[in-house]
Structure formats: C-alpha cells, structure tokens
Backbone as CSV, one residue per row, in Angstrom:
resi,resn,N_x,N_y,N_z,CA_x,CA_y,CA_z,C_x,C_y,C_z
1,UNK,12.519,-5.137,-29.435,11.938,-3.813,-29.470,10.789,-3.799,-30.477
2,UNK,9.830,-3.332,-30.275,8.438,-3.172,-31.006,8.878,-1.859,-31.646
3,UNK,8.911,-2.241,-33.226,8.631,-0.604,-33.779,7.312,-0.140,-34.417
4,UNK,6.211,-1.320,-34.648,5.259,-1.084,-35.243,3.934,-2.035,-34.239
5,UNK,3.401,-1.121,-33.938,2.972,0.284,-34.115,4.201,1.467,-33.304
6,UNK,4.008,2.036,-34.064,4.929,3.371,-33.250,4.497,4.168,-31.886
7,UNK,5.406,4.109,-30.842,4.758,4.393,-29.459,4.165,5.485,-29.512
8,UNK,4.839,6.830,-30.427,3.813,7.654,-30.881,2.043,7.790,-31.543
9,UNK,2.328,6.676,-31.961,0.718,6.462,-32.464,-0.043,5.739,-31.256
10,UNK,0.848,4.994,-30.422,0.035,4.200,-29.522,-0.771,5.677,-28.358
11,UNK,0.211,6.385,-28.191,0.075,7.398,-27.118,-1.118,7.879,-27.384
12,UNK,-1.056,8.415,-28.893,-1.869,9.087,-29.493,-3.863,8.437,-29.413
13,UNK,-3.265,7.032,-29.280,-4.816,6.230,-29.397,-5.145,6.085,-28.047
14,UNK,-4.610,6.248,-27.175,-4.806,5.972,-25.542,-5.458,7.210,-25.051
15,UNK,-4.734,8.260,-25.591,-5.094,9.516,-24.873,-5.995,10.621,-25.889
16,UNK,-5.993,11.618,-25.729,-6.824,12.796,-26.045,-6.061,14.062,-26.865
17,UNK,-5.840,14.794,-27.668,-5.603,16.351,-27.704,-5.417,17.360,-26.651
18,UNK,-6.757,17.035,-25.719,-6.752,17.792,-24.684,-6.354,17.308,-23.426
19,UNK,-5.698,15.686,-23.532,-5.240,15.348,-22.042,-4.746,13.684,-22.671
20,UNK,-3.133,14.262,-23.552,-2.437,13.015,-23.739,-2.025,12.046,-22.498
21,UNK,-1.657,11.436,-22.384,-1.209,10.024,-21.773,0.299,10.409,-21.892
22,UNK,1.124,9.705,-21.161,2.376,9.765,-20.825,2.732,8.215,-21.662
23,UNK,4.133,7.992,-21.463,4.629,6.807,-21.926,4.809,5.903,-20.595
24,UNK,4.566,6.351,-19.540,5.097,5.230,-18.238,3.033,4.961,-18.546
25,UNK,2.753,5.687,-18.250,0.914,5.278,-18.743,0.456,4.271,-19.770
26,UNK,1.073,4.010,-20.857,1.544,3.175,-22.072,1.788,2.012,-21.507
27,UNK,3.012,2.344,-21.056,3.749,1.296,-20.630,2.836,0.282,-19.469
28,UNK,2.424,1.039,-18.455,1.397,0.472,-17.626,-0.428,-0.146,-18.144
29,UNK,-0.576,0.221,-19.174,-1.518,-0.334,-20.076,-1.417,-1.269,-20.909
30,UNK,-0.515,-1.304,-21.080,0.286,-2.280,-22.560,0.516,-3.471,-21.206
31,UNK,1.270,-3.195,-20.665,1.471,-4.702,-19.365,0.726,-5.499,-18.795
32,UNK,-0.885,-4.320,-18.899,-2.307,-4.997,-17.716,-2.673,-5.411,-18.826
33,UNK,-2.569,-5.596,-20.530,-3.380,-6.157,-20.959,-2.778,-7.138,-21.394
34,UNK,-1.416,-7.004,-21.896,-0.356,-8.289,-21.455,-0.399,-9.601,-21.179
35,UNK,-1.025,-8.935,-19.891,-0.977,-10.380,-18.614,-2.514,-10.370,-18.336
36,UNK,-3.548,-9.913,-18.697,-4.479,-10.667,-19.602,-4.800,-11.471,-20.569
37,UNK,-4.142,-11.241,-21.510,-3.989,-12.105,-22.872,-3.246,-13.456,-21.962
38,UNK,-2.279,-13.602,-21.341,-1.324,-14.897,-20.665,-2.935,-15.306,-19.861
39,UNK,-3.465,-14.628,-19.175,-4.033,-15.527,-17.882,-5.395,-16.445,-18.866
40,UNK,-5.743,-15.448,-20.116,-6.895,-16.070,-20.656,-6.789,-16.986,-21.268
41,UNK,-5.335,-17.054,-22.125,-4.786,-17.913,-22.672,-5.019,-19.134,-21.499
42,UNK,-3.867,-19.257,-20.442,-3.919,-20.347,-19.487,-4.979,-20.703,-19.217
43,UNK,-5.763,-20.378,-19.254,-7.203,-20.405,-18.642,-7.947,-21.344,-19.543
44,UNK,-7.397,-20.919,-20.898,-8.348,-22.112,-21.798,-7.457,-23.430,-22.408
45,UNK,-6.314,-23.021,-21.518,-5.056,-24.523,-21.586,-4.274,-24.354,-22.959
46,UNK,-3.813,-23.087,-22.933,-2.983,-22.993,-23.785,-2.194,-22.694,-23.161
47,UNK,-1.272,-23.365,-23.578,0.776,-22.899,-22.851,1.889,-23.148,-23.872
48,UNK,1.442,-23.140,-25.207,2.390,-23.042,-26.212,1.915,-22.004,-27.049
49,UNK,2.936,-21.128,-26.703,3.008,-20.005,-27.446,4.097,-19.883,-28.947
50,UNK,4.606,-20.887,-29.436,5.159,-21.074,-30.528,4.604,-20.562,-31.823
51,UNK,5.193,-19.774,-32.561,4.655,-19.265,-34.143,3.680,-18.136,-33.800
52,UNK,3.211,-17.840,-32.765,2.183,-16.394,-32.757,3.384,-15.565,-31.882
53,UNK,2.352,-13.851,-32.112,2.863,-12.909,-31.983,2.964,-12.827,-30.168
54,UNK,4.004,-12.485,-29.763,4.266,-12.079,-28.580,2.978,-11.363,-27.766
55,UNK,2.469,-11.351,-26.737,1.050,-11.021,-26.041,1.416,-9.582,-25.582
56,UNK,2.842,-9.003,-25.729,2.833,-7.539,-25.686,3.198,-6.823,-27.014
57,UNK,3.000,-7.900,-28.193,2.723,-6.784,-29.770,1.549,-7.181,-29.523
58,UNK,0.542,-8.147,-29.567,-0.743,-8.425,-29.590,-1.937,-7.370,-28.770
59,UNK,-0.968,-6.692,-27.585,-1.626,-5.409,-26.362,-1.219,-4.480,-27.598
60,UNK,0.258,-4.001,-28.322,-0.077,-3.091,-28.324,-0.974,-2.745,-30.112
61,UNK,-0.773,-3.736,-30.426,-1.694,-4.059,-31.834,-3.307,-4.054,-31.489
62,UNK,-3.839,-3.954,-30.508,-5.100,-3.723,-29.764,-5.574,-2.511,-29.448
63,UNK,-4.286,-1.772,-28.866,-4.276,0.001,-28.486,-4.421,0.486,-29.943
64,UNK,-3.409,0.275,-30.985,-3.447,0.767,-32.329,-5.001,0.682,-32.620
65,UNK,-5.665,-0.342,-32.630,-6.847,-0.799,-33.369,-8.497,-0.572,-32.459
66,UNK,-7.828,0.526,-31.785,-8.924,0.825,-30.550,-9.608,0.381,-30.036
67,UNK,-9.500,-1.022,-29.668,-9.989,-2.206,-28.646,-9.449,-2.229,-27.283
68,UNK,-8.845,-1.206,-26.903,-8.242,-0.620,-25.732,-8.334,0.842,-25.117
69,UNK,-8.678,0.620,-23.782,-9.245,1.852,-23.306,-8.540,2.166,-22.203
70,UNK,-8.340,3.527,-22.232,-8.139,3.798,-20.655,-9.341,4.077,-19.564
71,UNK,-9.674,3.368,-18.465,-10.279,4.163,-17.672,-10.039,4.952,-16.615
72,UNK,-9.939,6.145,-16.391,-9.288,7.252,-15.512,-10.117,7.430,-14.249
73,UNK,-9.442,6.821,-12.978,-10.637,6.880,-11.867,-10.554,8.682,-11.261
C-alpha cells in the first residue's frame, strides 16, 4: 500500500477546485503511466528492477510533483 504521497494530495494535483477527479480516475492515471515507465524501461533493456522504487510509487511521485497531466477529451 502506498501511503506517501497521500491519495488525497494526489487527487488534489490531478484535478481542479472546480472539477476534482475521482479516485477510479487516479487509479486509471497512475496505471497508464505505470506501464509507461515498464515499456520505456524495456525499451532501453532494462529488466532488473532490483533496489529502485516500484514504477507505480514512481507514477504516483510524478502526479505529486506535477509532471503529470490529465488530458480530458
């Protein structure tokens, strides 16, 4: 379980005052960037993931640090 960042703060950085984000929305953002971090990784021939942070604290340590966006079609 991820407690830091707090899903409350994550929500909070995804969405707006005037038009928060849900947590299944979170959840579906945090996953697509996820499995970005895996494919880019593979991509440059990395497949040992030993001693670094898991690629879904790394998504949501990204949302915290506002290098993550939603785009709303």
């Amino acid at each position: 379980m991820i407690n830091e960042p707090a899903v409350d703060v994550l929500i909070r950085k995804l969405g707006t005052e005037e038009d928060p984000v849900s947590r299944y929305a979170l959840c579906v953002v945090t996953s697509k960037r996820a499995r970005q971090i895996i494919e880019t990784e593979r991509n440059r021939g990395i497949h040992d993931f030993m001693g670094r942070d898991k690629e879904i604290l790394t998504a949501c340590k990204e949302i915290a640090d506002n290098l993550v966006v939603i785009a709303k079609d």
